[in-house]
C-alpha positions as CSV (number, residue, x, y, z in Angstrom):
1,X,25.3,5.3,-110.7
2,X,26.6,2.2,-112.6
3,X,30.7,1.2,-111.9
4,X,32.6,1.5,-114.8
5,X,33.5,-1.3,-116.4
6,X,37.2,-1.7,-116.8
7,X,39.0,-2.0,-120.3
8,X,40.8,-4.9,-119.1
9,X,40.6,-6.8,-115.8
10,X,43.0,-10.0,-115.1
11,X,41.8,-12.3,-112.6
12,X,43.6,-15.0,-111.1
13,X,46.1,-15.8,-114.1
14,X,48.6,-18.7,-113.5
15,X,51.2,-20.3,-115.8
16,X,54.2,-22.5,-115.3
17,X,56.6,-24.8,-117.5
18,X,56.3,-27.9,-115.9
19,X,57.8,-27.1,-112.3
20,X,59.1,-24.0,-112.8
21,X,55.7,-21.2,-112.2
22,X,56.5,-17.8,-113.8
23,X,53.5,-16.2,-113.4
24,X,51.3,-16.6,-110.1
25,X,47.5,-15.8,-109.4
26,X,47.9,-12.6,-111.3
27,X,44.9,-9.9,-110.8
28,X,45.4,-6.8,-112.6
29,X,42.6,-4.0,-113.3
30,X,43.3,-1.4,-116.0
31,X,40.4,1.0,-115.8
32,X,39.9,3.0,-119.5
33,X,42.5,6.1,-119.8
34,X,45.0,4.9,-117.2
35,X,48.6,4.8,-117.2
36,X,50.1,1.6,-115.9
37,X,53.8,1.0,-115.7
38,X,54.4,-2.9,-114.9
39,X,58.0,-3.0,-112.8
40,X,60.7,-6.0,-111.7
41,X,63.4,-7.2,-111.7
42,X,65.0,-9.6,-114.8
43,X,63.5,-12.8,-115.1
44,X,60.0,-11.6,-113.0
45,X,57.8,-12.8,-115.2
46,X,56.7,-9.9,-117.2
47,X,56.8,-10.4,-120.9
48,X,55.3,-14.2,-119.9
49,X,52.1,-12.2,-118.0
50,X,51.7,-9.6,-121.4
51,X,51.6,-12.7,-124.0
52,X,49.1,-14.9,-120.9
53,X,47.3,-10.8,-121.5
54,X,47.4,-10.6,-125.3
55,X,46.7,-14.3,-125.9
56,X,50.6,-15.0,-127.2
57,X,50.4,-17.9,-124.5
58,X,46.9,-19.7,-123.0
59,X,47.0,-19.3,-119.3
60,X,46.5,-22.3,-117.1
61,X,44.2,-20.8,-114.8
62,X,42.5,-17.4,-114.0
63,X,40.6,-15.2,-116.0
64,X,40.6,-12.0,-118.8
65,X,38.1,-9.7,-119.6
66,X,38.3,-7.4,-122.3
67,X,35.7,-4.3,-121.6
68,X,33.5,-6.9,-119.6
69,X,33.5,-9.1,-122.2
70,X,35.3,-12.8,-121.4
71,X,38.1,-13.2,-124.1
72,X,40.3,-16.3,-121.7
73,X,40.1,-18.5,-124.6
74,X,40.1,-16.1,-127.3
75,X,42.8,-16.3,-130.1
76,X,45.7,-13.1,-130.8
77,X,44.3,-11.9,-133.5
78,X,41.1,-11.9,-132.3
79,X,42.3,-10.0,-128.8
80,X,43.8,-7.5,-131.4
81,X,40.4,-7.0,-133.0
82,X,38.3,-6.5,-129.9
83,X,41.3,-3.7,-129.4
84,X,44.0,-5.5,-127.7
85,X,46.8,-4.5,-129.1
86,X,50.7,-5.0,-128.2
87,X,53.9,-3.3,-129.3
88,X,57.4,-5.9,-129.0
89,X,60.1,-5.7,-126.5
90,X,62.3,-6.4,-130.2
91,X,61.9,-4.5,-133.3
92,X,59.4,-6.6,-135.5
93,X,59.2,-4.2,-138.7
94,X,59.4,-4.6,-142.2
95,X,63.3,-3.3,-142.8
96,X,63.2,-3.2,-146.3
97,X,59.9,-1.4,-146.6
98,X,59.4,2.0,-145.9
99,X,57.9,3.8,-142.9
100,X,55.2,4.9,-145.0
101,X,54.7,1.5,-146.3
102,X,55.0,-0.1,-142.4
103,X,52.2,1.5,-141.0
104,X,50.1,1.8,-144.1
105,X,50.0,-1.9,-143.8
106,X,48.4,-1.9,-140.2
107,X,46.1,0.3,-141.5
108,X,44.3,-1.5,-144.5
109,X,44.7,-4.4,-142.0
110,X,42.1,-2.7,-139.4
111,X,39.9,-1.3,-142.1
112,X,39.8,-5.0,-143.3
113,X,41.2,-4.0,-146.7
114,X,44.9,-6.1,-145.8
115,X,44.3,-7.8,-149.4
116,X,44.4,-4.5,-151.2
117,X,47.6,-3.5,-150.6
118,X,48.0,-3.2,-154.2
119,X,45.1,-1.2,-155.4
120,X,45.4,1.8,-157.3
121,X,46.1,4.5,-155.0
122,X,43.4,6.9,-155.7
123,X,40.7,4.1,-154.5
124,X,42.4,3.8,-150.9
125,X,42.4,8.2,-150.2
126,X,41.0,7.4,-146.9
127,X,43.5,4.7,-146.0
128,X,46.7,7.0,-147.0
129,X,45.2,10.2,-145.4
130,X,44.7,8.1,-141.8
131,X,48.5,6.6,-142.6
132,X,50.0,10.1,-142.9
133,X,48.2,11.2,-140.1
134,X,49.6,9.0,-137.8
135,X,52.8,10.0,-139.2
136,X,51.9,13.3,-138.6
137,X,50.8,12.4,-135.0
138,X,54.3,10.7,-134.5
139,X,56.4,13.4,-135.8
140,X,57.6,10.4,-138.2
141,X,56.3,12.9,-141.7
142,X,60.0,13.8,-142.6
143,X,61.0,10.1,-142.6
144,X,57.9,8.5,-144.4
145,X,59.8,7.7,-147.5
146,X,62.3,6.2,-146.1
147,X,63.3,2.2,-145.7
148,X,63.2,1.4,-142.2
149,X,66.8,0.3,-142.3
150,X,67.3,4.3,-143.2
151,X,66.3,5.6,-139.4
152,X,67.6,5.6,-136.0
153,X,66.1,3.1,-133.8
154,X,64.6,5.6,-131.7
155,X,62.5,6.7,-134.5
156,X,61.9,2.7,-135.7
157,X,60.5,2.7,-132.3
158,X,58.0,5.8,-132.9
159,X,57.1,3.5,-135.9
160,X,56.1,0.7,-133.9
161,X,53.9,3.1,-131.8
162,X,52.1,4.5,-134.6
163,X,51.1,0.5,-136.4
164,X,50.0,-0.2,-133.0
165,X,47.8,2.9,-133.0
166,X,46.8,2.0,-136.6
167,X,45.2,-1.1,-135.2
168,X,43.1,1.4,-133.0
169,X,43.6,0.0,-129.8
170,X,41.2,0.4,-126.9
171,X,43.8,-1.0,-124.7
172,X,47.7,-1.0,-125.5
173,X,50.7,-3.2,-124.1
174,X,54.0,-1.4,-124.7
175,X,56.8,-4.4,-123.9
176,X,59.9,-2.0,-122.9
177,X,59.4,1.0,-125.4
178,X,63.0,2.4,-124.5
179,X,65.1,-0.6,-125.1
180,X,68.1,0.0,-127.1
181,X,67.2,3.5,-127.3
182,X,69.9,6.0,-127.5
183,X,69.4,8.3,-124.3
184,X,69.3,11.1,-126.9
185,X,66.3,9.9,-128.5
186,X,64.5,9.1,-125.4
187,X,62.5,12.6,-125.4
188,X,61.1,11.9,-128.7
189,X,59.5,8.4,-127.3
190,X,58.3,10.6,-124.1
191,X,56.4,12.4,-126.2
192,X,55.0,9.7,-128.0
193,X,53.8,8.1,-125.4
194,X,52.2,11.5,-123.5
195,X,50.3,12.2,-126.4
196,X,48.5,8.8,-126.9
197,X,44.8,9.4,-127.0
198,X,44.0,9.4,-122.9
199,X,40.7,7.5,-123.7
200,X,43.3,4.2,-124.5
201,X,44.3,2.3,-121.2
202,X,48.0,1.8,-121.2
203,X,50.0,-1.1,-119.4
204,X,53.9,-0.2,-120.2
205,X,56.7,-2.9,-119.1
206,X,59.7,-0.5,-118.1
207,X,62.9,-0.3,-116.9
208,X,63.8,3.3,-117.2
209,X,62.4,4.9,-114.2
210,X,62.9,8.3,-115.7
211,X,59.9,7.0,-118.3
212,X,58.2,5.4,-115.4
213,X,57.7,8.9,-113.6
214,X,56.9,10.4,-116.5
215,X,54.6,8.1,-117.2
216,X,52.6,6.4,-115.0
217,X,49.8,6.9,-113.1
218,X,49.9,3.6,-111.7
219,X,52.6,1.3,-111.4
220,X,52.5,-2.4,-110.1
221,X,55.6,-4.7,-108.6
222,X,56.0,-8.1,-110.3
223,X,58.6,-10.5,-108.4
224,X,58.9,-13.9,-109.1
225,X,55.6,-14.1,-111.4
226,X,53.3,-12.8,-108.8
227,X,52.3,-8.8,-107.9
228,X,54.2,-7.9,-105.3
229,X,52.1,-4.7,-104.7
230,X,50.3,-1.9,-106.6
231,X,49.0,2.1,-106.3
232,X,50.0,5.7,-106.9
233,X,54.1,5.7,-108.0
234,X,55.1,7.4,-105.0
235,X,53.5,4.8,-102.8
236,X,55.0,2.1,-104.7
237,X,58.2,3.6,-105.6
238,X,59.3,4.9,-101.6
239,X,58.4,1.2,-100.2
240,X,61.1,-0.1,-98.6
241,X,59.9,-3.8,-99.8
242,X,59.9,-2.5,-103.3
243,X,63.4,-1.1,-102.7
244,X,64.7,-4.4,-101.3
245,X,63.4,-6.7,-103.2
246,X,62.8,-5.2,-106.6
247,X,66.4,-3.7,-107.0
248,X,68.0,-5.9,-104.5
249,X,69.4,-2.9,-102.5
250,X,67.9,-3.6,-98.6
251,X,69.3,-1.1,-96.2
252,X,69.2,1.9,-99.3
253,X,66.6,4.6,-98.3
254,X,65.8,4.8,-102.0
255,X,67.2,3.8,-105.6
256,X,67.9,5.6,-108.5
257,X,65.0,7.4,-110.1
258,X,63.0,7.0,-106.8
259,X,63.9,10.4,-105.6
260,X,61.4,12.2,-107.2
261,X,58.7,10.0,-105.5
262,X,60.1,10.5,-101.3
């Protein structure tokens, strides 16, 4: 039987700012349908290794490959057409526009129509059907008319989710979902996120451990730009080196959130 290829397989990526090295012989393996919740501390390196990932930042050494296929050199956008795609740690919407308007752009952007923005609608059925379906999909219908200024940032959040999703990623990079999210918003993100298609490989950056259990499948330790270690959450999460050194608490059987992992 022939391996499966992996949707997106990091090899050996390196990057430092003259002396300082924030990311360290980095091999990660995100095999199609996982879900992969990157942890650590402040200042470990993990927004540097997802733009070294989605091409935001060229890596001094290693290697990336996209379904098998090399992409190293390759450009952002052209990660994002191969199916790379990335949601932002910060809101990055159009506030004046409306939801509707936000993700219909990302739309005609992946169908290749981004220049037709303006056409008459009747022309562009098929691109308004898929944009209020993702709407749809995102619970977001009851706020498509609104300006993006208009919503809570919980549901500019579920926005972000569903242009990414427009862009019809085969692999998707959500940079801290549930920053600045009220906690009473945080089930609607949840179930986002647990109904993304489970053919899409999924790295999340997280903090919230609540979301991490939730979550992931898999979850990997960065410290200090390198992987500290990686496997099944309650492996990872009940380690006493991932205890010490990721939340600083040595001597603690287990930190908050961990519980549900001993």
């Amino acid at each position: 039987m022939t391996a499966q290829v992996a949707a997106l397989q990091a090899s050996g990526l390196s990057k430092h700012f003259g002396a300082l090295h924030v990311t360290q012989d980095v091999s990660l393996t995100l095999p199609s349908g996982t879900r992969t919740a990157l942890i650590g501390p402040n200042g470990a390196g993990k927004t540097t290794l997802v733009n070294l990932l989605t091409g935001v930042l060229k890596a001094d050494a290693g290697q990336l490959r996209l379904f098998g296929e090399e992409v190293t050199g390759a450009s952002a956008a052209v990660r994002t057409r191969k199916g790379l795609v990335r949601t932002f740690q910060i809101s990055s919407l159009f506030a004046q526009l409306t939801v509707f308007e936000n993700v219909f752009i990302a739309v005609t952007q992946a169908a290749g129509r981004g220049f037709d923005f303006w056409r008459p609608a009747g022309r562009q059925r098929d691109l308004l059907q898929r944009t209020e379906a993702l709407l749809v999909q995102l619970k977001l219908q009851d706020d498509m008319h609104r300006k993006v200024t208009e919503i809570a940032y919980g549901r500019q959040r579920l926005v972000e989710i569903a242009i990414a999703l427009a862009l019809q990623p085969r692999v998707l990079l959500l940079d801290e979902p549930a920053a600045g999210i009220p906690s009473n918003e945080l089930d609607l993100l949840h179930g986002a996120i647990e109904s993304l298609p489970l053919d899409i490989a999924v790295l999340m950056i997280e903090h919230d451990m609540e979301m991490v259990r939730r979550f992931a499948s898999e979850v990997a330790v960065l410290v200090n730009g390198a992987v500290l270690m990686s496997g099944k959450p309650r492996d990872v999460m009940s380690h006493p080196q991932v205890q010490a050194v990721y939340l600083g608490m040595a001597g603690k059987k287990r930190f908050d959130g961990a519980a549900a992992y001993a």
